[in-house]
ZATITI-826005 format. One record per residue (C-alpha): residue number from 1; x, y, z; residue in three letters. Coordinates in steps of 0.2 Angstrom, whole numbers, padded with zeros to 4 digits, m for minus. Example, Ala and Ser with C-alpha at 12.3 -4.5 7.8 and 13.67 -1.06 7.14 Angstrom:
<pts>
 resi  east north    up resn
    1  0062 m0022  0039  ALA
    2  0068 m0005  0036  SER
</pts>
This chain:
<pts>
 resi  east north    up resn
    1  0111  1564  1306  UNK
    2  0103  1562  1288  UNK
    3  0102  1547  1280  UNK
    4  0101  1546  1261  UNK
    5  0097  1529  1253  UNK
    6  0103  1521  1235  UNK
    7  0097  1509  1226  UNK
    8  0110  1495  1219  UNK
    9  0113  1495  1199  UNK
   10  0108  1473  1202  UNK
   11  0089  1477  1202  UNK
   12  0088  1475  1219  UNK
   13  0084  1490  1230  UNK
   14  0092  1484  1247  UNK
   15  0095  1504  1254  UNK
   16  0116  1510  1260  UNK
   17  0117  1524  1272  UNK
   18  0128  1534  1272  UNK
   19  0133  1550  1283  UNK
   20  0131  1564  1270  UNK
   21  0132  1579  1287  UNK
   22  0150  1582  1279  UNK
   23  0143  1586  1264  UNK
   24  0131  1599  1270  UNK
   25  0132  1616  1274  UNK
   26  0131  1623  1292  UNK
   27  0115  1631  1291  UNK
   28  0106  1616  1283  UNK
   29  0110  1604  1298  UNK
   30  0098  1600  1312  UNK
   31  0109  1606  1324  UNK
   32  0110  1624  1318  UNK
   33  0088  1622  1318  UNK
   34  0089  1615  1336  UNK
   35  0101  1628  1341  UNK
   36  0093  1642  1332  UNK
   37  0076  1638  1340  UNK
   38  0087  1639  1358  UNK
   39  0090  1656  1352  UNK
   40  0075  1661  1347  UNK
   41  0063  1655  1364  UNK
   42  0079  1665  1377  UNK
   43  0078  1680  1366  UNK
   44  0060  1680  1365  UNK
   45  0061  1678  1385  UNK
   46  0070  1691  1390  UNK
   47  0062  1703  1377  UNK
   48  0046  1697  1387  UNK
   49  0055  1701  1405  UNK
   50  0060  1717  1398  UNK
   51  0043  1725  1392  UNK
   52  0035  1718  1410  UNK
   53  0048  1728  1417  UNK
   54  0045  1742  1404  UNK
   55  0026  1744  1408  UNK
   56  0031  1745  1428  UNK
   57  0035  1763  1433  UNK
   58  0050  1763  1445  UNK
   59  0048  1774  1459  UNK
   60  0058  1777  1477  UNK
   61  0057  1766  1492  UNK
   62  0053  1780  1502  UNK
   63  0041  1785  1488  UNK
   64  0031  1769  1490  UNK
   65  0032  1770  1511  UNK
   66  0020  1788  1507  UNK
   67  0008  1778  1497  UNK
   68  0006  1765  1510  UNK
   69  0004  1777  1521  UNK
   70 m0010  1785  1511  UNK
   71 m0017  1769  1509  UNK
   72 m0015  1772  1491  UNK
   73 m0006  1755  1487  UNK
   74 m0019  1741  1480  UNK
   75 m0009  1726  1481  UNK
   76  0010  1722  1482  UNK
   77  0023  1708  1478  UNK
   78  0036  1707  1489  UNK
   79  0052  1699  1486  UNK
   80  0069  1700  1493  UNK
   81  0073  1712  1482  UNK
   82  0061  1720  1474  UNK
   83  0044  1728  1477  UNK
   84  0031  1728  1464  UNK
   85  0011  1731  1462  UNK
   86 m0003  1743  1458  UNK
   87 m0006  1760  1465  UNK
   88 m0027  1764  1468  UNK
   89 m0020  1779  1456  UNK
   90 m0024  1781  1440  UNK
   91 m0013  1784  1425  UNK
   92 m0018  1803  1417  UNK
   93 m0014  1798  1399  UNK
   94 m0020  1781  1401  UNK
   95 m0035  1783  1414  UNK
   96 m0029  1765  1420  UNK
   97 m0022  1760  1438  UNK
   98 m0003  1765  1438  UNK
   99  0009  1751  1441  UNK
  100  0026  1752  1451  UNK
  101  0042  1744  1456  UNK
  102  0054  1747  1469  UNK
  103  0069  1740  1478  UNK
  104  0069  1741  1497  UNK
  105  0083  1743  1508  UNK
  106  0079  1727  1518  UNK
  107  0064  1717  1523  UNK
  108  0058  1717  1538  UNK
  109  0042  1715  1550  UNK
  110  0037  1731  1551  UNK
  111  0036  1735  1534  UNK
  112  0023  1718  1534  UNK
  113  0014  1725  1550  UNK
  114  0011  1740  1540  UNK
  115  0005  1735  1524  UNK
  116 m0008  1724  1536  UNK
  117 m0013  1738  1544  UNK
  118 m0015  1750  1530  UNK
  119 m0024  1738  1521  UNK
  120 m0015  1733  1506  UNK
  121 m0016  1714  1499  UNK
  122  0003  1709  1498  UNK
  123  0011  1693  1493  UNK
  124  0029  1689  1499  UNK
  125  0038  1677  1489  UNK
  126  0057  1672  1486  UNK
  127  0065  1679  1468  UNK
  128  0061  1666  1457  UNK
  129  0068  1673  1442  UNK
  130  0086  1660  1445  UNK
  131  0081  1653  1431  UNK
  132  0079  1667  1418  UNK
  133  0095  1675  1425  UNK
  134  0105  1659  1425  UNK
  135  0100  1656  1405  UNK
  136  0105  1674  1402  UNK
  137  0121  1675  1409  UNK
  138  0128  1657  1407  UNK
  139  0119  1647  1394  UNK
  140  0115  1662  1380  UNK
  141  0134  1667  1382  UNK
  142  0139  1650  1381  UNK
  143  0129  1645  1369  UNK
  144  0133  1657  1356  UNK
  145  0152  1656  1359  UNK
  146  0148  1636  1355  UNK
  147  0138  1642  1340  UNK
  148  0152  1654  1333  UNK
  149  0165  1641  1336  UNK
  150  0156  1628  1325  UNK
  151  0153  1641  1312  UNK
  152  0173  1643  1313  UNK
  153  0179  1626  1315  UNK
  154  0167  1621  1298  UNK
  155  0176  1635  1291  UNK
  156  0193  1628  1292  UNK
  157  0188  1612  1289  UNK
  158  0188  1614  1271  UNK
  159  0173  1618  1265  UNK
  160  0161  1613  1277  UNK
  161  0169  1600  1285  UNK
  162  0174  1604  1303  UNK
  163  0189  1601  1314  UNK
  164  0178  1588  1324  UNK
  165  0169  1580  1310  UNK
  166  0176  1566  1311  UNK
  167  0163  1556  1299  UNK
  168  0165  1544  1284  UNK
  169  0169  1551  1267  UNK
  170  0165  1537  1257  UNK
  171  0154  1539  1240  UNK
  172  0145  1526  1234  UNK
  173  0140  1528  1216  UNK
  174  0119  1525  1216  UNK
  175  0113  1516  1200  UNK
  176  0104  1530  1192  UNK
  177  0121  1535  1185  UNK
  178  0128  1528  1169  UNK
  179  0135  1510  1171  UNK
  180  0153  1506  1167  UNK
  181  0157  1489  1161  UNK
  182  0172  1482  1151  UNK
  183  0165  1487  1135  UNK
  184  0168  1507  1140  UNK
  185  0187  1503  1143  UNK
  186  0195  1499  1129  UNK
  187  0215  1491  1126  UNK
  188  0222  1480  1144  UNK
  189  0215  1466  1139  UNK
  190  0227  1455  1151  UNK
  191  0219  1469  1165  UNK
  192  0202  1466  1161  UNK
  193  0204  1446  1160  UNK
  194  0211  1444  1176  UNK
  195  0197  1456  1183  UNK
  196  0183  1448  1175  UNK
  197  0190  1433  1187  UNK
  198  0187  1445  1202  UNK
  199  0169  1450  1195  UNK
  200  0165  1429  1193  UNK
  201  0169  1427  1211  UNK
  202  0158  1441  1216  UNK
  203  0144  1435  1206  UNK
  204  0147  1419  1213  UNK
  205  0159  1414  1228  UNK
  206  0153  1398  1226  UNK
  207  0162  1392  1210  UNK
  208  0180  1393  1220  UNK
  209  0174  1388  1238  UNK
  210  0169  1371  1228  UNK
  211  0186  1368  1223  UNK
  212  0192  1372  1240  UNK
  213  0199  1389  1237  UNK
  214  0194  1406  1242  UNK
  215  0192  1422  1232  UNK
  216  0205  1436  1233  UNK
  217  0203  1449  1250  UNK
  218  0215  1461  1238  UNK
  219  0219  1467  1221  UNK
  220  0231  1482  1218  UNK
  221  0232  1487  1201  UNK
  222  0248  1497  1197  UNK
  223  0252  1508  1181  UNK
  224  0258  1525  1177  UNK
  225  0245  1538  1179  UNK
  226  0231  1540  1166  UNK
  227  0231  1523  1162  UNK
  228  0214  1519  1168  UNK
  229  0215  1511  1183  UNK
  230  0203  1519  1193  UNK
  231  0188  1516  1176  UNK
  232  0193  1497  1178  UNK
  233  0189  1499  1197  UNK
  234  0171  1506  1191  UNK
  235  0171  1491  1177  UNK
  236  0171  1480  1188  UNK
  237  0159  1486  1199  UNK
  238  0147  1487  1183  UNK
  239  0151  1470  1178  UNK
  240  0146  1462  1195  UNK
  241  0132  1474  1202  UNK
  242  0137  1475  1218  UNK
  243  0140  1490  1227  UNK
  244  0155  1503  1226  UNK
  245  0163  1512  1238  UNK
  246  0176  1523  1234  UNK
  247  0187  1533  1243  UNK
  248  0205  1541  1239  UNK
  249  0219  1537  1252  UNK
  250  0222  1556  1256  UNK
  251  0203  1557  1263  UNK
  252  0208  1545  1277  UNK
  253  0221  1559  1286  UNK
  254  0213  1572  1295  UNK
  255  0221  1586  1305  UNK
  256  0217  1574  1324  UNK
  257  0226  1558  1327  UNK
  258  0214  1543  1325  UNK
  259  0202  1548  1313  UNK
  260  0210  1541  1298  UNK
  261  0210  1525  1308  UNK
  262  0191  1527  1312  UNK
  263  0184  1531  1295  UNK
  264  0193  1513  1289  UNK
  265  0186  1504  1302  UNK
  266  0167  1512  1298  UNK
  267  0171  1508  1278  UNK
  268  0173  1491  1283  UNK
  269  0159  1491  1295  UNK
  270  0148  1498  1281  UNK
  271  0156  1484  1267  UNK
  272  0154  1470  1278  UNK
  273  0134  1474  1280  UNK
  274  0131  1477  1263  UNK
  275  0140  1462  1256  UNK
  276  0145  1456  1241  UNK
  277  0154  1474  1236  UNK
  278  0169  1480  1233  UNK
  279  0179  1493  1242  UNK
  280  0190  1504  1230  UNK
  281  0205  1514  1238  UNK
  282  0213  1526  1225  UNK
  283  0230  1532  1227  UNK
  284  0236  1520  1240  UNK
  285  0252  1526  1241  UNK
  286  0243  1541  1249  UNK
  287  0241  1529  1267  UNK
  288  0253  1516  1264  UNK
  289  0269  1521  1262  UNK
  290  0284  1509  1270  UNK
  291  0285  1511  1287  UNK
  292  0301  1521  1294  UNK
  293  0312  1512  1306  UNK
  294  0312  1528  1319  UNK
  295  0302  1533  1331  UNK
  296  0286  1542  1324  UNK
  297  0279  1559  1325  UNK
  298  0266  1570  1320  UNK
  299  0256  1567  1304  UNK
  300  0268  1552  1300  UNK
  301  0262  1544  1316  UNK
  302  0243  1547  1310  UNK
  303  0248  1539  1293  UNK
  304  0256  1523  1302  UNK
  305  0238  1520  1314  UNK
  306  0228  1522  1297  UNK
  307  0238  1510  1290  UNK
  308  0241  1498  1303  UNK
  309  0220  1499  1305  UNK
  310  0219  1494  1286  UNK
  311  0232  1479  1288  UNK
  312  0220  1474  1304  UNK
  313  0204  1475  1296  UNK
  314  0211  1466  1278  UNK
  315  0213  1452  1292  UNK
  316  0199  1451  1300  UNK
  317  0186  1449  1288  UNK
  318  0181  1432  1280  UNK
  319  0184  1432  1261  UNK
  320  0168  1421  1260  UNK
  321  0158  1435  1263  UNK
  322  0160  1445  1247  UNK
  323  0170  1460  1251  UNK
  324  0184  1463  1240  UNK
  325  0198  1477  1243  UNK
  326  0204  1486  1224  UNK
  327  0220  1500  1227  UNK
  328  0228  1507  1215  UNK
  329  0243  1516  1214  UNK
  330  0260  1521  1200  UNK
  331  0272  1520  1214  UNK
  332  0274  1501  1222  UNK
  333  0290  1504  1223  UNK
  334  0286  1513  1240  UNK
  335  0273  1503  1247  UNK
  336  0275  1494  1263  UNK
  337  0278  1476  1261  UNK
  338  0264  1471  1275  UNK
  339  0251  1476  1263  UNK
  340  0258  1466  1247  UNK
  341  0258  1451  1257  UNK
  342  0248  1434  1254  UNK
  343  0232  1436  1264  UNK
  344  0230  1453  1261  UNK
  345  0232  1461  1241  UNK
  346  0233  1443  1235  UNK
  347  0233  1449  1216  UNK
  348  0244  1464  1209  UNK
  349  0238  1467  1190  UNK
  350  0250  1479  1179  UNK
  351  0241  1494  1169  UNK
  352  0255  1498  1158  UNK
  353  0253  1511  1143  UNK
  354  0245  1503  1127  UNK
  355  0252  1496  1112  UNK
  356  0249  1504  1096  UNK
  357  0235  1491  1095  UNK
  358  0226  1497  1111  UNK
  359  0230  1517  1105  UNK
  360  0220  1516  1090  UNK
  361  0206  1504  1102  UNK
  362  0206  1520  1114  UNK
  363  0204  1534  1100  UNK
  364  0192  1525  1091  UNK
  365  0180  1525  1110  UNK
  366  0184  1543  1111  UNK
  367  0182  1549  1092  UNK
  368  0165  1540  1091  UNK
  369  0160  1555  1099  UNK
  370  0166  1568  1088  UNK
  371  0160  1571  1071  UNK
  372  0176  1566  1060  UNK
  373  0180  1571  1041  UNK
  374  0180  1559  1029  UNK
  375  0203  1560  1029  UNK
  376  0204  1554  1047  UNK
  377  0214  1539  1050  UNK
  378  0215  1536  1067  UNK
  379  0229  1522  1065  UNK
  380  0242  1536  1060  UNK
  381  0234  1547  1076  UNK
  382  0241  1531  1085  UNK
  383  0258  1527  1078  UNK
  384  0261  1546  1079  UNK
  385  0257  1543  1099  UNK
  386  0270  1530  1105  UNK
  387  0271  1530  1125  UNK
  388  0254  1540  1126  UNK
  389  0242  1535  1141  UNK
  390  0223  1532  1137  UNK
  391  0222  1552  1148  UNK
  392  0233  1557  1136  UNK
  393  0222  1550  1119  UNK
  394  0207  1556  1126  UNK
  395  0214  1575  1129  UNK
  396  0220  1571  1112  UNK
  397  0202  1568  1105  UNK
  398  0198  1584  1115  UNK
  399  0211  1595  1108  UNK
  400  0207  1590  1091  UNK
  401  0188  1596  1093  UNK
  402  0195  1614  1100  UNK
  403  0203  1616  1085  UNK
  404  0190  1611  1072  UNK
  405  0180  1622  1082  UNK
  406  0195  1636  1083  UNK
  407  0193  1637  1062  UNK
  408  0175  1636  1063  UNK
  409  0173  1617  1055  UNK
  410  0161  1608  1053  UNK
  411  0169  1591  1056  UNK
  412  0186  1588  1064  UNK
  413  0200  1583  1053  UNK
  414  0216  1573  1052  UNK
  415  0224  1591  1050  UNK
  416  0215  1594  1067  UNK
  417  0222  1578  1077  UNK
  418  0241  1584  1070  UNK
  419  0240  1600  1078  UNK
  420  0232  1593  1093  UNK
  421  0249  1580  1094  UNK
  422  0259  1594  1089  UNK
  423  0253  1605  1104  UNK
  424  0253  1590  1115  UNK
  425  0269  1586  1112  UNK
  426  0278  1601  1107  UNK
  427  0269  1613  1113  UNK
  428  0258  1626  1108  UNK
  429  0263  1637  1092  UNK
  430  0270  1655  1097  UNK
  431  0266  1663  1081  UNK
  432  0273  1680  1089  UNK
  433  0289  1675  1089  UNK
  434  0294  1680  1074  UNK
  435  0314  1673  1070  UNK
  436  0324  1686  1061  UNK
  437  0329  1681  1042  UNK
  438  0346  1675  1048  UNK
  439  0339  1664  1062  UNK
  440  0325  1657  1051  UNK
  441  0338  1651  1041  UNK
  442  0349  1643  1054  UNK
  443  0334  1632  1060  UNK
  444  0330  1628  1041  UNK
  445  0349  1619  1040  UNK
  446  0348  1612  1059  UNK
  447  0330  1603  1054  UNK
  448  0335  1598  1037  UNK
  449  0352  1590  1044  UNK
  450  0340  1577  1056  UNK
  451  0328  1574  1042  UNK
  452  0341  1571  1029  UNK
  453  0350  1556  1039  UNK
  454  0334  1549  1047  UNK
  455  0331  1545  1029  UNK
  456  0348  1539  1026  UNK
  457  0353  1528  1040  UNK
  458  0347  1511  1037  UNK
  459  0337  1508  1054  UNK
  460  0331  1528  1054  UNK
  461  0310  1528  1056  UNK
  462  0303  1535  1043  UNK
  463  0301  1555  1042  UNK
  464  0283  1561  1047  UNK
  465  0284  1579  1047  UNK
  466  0297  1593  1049  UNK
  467  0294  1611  1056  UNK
  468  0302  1627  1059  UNK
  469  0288  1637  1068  UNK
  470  0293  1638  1088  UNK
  471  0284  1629  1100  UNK
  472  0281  1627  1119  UNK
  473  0298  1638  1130  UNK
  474  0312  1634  1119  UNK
  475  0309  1624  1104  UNK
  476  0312  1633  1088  UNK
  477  0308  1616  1075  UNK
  478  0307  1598  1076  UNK
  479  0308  1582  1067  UNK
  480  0296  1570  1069  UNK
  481  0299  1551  1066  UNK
  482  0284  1539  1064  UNK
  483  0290  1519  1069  UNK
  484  0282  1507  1054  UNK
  485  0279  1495  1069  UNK
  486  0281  1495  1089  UNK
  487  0297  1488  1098  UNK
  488  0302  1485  1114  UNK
  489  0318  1483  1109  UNK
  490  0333  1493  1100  UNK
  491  0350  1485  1095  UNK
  492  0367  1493  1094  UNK
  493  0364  1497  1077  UNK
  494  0349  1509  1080  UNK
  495  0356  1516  1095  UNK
  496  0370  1521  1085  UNK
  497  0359  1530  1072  UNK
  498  0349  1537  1083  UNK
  499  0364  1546  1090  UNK
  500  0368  1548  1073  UNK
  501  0352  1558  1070  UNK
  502  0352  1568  1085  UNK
  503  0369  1575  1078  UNK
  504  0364  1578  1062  UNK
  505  0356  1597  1064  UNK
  506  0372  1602  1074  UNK
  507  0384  1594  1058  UNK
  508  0373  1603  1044  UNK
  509  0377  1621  1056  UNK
  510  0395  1617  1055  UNK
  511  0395  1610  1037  UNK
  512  0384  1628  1030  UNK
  513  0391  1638  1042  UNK
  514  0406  1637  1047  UNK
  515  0401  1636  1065  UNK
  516  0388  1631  1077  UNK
  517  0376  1639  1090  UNK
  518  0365  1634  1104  UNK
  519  0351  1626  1097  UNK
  520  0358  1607  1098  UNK
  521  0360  1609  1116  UNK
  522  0344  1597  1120  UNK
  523  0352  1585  1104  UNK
  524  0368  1584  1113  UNK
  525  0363  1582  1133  UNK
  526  0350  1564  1123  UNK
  527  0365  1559  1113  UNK
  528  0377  1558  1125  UNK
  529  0364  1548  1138  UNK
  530  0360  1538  1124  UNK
  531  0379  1535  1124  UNK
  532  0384  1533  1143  UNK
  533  0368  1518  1146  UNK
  534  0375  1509  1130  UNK
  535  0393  1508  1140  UNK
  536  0387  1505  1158  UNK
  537  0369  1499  1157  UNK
  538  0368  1489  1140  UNK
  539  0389  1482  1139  UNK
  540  0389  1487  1122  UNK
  541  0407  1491  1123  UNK
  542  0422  1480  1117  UNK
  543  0433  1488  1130  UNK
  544  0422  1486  1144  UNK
  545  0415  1473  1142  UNK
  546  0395  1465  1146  UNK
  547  0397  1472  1162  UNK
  548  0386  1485  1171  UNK
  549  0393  1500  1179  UNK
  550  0382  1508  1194  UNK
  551  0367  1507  1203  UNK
  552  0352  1515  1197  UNK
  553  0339  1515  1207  UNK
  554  0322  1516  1194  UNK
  555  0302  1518  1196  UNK
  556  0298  1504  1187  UNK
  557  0282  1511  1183  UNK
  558  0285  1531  1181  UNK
  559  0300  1528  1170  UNK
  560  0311  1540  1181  UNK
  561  0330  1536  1186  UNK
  562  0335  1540  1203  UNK
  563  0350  1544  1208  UNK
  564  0366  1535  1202  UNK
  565  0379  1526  1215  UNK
  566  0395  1521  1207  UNK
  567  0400  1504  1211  UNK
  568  0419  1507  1201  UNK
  569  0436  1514  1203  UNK
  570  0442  1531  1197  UNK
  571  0451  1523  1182  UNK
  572  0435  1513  1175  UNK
  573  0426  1530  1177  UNK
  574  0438  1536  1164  UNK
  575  0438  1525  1153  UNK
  576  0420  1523  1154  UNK
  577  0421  1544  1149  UNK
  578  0433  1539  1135  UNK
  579  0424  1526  1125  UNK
  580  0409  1538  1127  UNK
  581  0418  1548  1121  UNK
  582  0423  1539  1108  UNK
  583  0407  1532  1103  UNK
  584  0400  1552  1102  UNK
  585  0414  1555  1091  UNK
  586  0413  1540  1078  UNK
  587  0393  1544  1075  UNK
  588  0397  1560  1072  UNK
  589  0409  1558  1060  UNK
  590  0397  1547  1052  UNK
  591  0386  1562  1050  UNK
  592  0398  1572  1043  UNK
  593  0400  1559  1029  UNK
  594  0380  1558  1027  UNK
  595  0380  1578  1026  UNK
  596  0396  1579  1014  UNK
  597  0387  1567  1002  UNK
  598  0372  1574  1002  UNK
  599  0374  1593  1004  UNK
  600  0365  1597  0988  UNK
  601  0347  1588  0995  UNK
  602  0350  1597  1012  UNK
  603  0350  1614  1002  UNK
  604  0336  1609  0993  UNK
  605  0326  1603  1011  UNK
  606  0332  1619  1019  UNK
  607  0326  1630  1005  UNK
  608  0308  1624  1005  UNK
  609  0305  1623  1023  UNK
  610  0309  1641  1023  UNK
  611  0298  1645  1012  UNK
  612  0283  1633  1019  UNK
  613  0290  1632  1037  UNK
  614  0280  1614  1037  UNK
  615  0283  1599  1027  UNK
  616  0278  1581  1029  UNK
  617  0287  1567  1026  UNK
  618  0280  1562  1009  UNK
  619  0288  1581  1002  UNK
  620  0305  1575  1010  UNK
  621  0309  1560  1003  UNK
  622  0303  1567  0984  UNK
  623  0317  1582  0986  UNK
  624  0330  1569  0992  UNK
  625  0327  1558  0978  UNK
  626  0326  1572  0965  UNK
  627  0343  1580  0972  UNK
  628  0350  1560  0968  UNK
  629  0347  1561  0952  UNK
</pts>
C-alpha cells in the first residue's frame, strides 16, 4: 500500500495518508512486482530442471542392465522411478563421460545386488522433486489465472479501479495548489456570511463552547446548479486552513453491497484523526435520497446502508473535536428528512442565482483576465443576463474571448460579449440558412410587431436589440428586452403586456398579410401559460376570484413545475378555459389597436431590418419617433 503525504495550507506540516493504490495502474503496484518475481524464480526453475534433463541422454532399461553388466556404469542415482548417472563412456563429439537416464520397470533387490557386485557407486533415494512438480501444476496455474483475473477485474473497474477495490476515494487538496478564500468568489454575500461563522468556529471552537453552545456537525448548502456552491466549500477550507476532503456522493456506490458504507466510515475515521477539517460531500442527493417505504432491493438497498452509515457516523462524533460535514445539493426537495434533522445538517444556506449586483461582481472576477477594449461595460453584460448562474457568466467570459480570437482581435469587445449572450442564449448563428425573399420578409413584420409594442406599452422593458438572422434549431429572430432595474415581482398590468408583446409579431402577420403562419407558435404556447397561472395560481380574475386552482408540485430550486392535480370540478375547469380565454383575446385586441395606430413605424422597422438584419434599440426608438411625426 503507498502512502502519500500532504502538507496542510496552515504552515504546519502535520502529514494525511491517503490510499492512492486506486489511482494506480496494475503494473505500477507491489503486487504485480511481488507476483512477477513469483513468475520469474518458477520459470527460471523449471527452465533449470529442463536443461538438467536436456544434458542427460535417455537410454532403455534394458540398455542400462548391459552396461552394468559390462561394468561400464560409474555411478548411479536410483529413485523410484527413475535411473540416472555417468557411464565410464565417453562422449565422441565431447571426449567427456556420457550421462544417462532411465526409467525402470520396478525396483527391487536384485538390481541392488547387481550393481554391488559389478562395482558401480549407487545412491537410492525417494523422488524429491514433490516440490517442483507441485509448484508447476498447482501454484504456476493458479497463480497466473489469479494474475489474469486481477488484470480483468481492474479492467472493468473503471479505469484501474477493480471489482474488489474496495479502498477510499477521498482527495484532499495539498497546499501547494492555489488557495481559494472568499475574495475569489464573488456575489452570495448572505452565503459567505454565514460561512465565515463556520470558518470562526474552526479557527477557534472555543469562542462558542464559552457561551455554552456547540459549533455546527452539518451545513448543506442548496442552489441551482452553477451557482458556486462547491468554490464556497473550497472558500472555506482556505479561510480556515484546515484540511479538505472531498468526495462526490456517487463515488460512495460501488458495484458490491457494503462498500459505500465502508468508504464512509474510513472518511470519518480519517477526519476524526486529522482534526480540525472539514468534510465536503458534493451532490448529496447522489446517497441521500428519501428512503422508500417498501422492501429494498439491489442498488437501492446499497444506497440505503451508505446512508444509514452517514446518518450513524454524523451522530457519533463529538462536535468539539473540529470536524465539520459541508453537502451540497439543487434538489432538497428529495432529501431524506433524517439527514436535515437538528443534530445532524444543523445549518442549510441558499445559493440562489445573483442579482444584477452580484452578475456584474462575477464578470468583473472573470474579465480581469481578459484584455477588454476600451467600449466594454460590463454592467449592460449583466442586465442583458437576468437569471444567469456564476457558470453561466463565466462561459460567458469565455465565449466572448473565442470570438475576439474568431476575428483575430487584439482585445475582446462589447461587440464580442453580445455575440457571446446571443449564442448562449439563442443560439449559435446558422448563417447557411439563407431565408427566401418572401420569408425574410415575414420575420421582418413578425419582429418589428414585438419591438414596436414593447415600446408602446407602458410597463414594456425597453428594446435592446432585434434580429432576423436564425439561430439555435428553430428560431428565425428575436427581440431582446433589457429591465432598467431587477424585480421579483410583476403586477397584472405587466403580465398583461407581456402577453401583449408576445402577440404582437403574430398581429403585425395578420395586419400585412392577410394571414398568419407558424412562426408564433412558441409566442402563443408562453402567452397562454402566462394566462392560465394568472387565473389559477395568481387570482387575478374577477370571476374566479383570489383562489387557487390545482396542485403544482415545484422544485423550488431548479425552477421546474411538476405535474398538475386538479383539486376542481368539471364546470370551474371551464370557466377557468374561458376567462383564459378571454384574457388571450382582450390583449390581443389591444395589439391590433397598437399595430393599427402605428402601421406606418412598423413598415419603417420592417424595412430597415431587412436590410441590416440587426438593429439595437437606440435605431428602434429614433424610426418610431420619426414615423410620429
Amino acid at each position: 500500500m503507498k502512502n502519500n503525504k500532504f502538507t496542510l495550507g496552515n504552515g504546519k506540516k502535520p502529514e494525511i495518508e491517503i490510499n492512492k493504490t486506486t489511482k494506480e495502474k496494475f503494473w505500477q503496484s507491489p503486487n504485480f512486482t511481488f507476483w512477477l518475481y513469483v513468475l520469474v524464480i518458477l520459470i527460471s526453475f523449471q527452465y533449470y530442471q529442463g536443461f538438467q534433463q536436456a544434458r542427460q541422454e535417455e537410454i532403455p532399461y534394458s540398455e542400462f542392465l548391459t552396461h552394468v553388466q559390462n561394468q561400464e556404469v560409474a555411478e548411479a542415482v536410483v529413485t523410484d522411478q527413475i535411473i540416472s548417472g555417468t557411464l565410464k563412456l565417453t562422449d565422441d563429439k565431447t571426449g567427456k563421460p556420457r550421462r544417462f537416464i532411465t526409467v525402470p520397470l520396478m525396483w527391487n533387490n536384485d538390481l541392488a545386488l547387481t550393481l554391488e557386485k559389478q562395482g558401480v557407486k549407487y545412491t537410492v533415494r525417494h523422488n524429491s522433486d514433490w516440490l517442483g512438480k507441485f509448484l508447476m501444476n498447482w501454484v504456476l496455474p493458479i497463480g497466473l489465472l489469479f494474475l489474469f483475473w486481477t488484470w480483468m477485474a481492474k479492467r472493468m473497474g473503471n479505469m484501474g479501479k477493480g471489482m474488489l477495490n474496495i479502498g477510499n476515494k477521498i482527495h484532499i487538496h495539498p497546499a501547494d495548489l492555489p488557495k481559494v478564500t472568499f475574495d475569489d468568489v464573488a456575489g452570495a454575500e448572505e452565503a459567505k456570511q454565514e460561512l465565515k461563522e463556520s470558518v470562526d468556529f474552526l479557527k477557534d471552537p472555543t469562542q462558542i463552547q464559552a457561551l455554552g453552545g456547540r459549533m455546527p456537525k452539518g451545513v448543506l448548502m442548496v442552489g441551482p446548479p452553477g451557482t458556486g456552491k462547491t468554490l464556497l466549500a473550497r472558500a472555506v477550507a482556505g479561510e480556515s486552513g484546515v484540511p479538505f476532503f472531498s468526495i462526490s456522493g456517487s463515488e460512495f456506490i460501488e458495484m458490491f453491497v457494503g462498500v459505500g458504507a465502508a468508504r464512509v466510515r474510513e472518511l470519518f475515521e480519517q477526519a476524526r484523526q486529522k482534526a480540525p477539517c472539514i468534510i465536503f460531500i458534493d451532490e448529496l442527493d447522489a446517497i441521500g435520497r428519501s428512503r422508500s417505504a417498501g422492501p429494498a432491493m439491489g442498488g437501492h438497498d446499497e444506497r440505503e446502508q451508505t446512508l444509514n452509515q452517514i446518518l450513524t457516523e454524523m451522530d457519533g462524533f463529538d462536535p468539539s473535536t473540529g470536524v465539520v460535514v459541508m453537502a451540497a445539493t439543487n434538489r432538497p426537495e428529495i432529501l431524506d428528512k433524517a439527514l436535515l434533522r437538528a443534530g445532524r445538517f444543523d445549518r442549510q444556506i441558499l445559493v440562489d442565482k445573483p442579482d444584477l449586483r452580484d452578475r456584474e461582481a462575477i464578470l468583473k472576477l472573470h474579465a480581469a483576465k481578459l484584455k477588454l477594449g476600451e467600449d466594454i461595460d460590463l454592467k449592460i453584460v449583466a442586465k442583458r443576463t437576468p437569471g444567469f448562474v456564476g457558470a453561466d457568466l463565466e462561459n460567458i467570459c469565455n465565449e466572448a474571448a473565442i470570438q475576439a480570437l474568431r476575428h483575430k482581435a487584439k482585445s475582446v469587445t462589447m461587440k464580442d460579449f453580445e455575440a457571446a449572450i446571443d449564442r448562449i442564449i439563442a443560439g449559435p448563428e446558422k448563417k447557411h440558412r439563407v431565408l427566401n425573399p418572401a420569408e425574410k420578409n415575414r420575420v421582418a413584420f413578425h419582429e418589428s410587431g414585438h419591438a414596436l409594442i414593447a415600446a408602446t406599452v407602458p410597463t414594456g422593458d425597453p428594446v435592446h436589440k432585434v434580429s432576423i438572422i436564425p439561430r439555435g434549431v428553430a428560431a428565425l429572430g428575436y427581440t431582446m428586452q433589457l429591465p432598467v432595474e431587477e424585480k421579483f415581482l410583476s403586477t397584472e398590468e405587466e403580465l398583461r403586456d407581456q402577453i401583449t408583446i408576445l402577440l404582437g409579431g403574430r398581429v403585425a402577420e395578420e395586419i400585412v398579410f392577410g394571414n398568419v403562419s407558424s412562426g408564433a407558435s412558441n409566442d402563443l404556447e408562453r402567452a397562454s401559460e402566462i394566462a392560465r397561472s394568472m387565473i389559477t395560481r395568481l387570482g387575478m380574475s374577477e370571476k374566479l376570484g383570489p383562489i387557487t386552482y390545482g396542485k403544482q408540485q415545484e422544485l423550488q430550486y431548479l425552477g421546474v413545475h411538476g405535474q398538475e392535480e386538479r383539486n376542481f370540478s368539471e364546470a370551474t375547469a371551464q370557466m377557468i378555459d374561458e376567462e383564459t380565454r378571454t384574457l388571450i383575446e382582450g390583449q390581443y385586441s389591444q395589439a391590433v389597436m397598437i399595430i393599427q395606430e402605428k402601421k406606418k413605424a412598423l413598415h419603417a422597422l420592417a424595412a430597415r431590418l431587412e436590410e441590416k438584419e440587426v438593429i439595437d434599440g437606440e435605431v428602434v426608438d429614433q424610426i418610431i419617433a420619426a414615423a410620429e411625426n
